[in-house]
C-alpha positions in Angstrom: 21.7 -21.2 10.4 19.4 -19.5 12.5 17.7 -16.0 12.0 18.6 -13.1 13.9 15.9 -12.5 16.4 16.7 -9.3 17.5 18.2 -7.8 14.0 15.1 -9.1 12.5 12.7 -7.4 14.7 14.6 -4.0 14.2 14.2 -4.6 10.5 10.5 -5.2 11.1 10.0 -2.5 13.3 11.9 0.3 10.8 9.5 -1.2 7.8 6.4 -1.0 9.9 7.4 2.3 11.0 8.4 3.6 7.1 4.7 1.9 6.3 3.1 3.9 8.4 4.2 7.5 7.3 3.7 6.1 3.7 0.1 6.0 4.0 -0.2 8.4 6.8 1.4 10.6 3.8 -1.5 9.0 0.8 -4.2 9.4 3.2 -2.9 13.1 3.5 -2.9 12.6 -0.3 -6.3 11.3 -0.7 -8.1 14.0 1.9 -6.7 16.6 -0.5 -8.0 14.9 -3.2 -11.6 14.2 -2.1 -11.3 18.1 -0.8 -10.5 19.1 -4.2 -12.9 16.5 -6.1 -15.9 17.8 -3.7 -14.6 21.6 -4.5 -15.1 20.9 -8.7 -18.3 19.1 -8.2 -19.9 21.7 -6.2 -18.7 24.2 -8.2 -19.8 22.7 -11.7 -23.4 22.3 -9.7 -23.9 26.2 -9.1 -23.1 26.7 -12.8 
């Protein structure tokens, strides 16, 4: 029983693809964060 070339390279392709706008999303996620993070700190530095 051999593999599916071609169904399993679609397959690959969609999870790469669903991969990629995961962490395009958390690296959205993380920017915000550091934003934020950097915000309280410099704030709780002029106090």
């Amino acid at each position: 029983m051999g593999i599916d070339c071609e169904k399993f390279i679609v397959q690959t392709e969609r999870f790469i693809a669903q991969t990629k706008v995961f962490v395009d999303q958390n690296m959205n996620l993380s920017l915000k964060l550091k934003r934020l993070s950097f915000k309280v700190s410099s704030e709780a530095t002029t106090c």
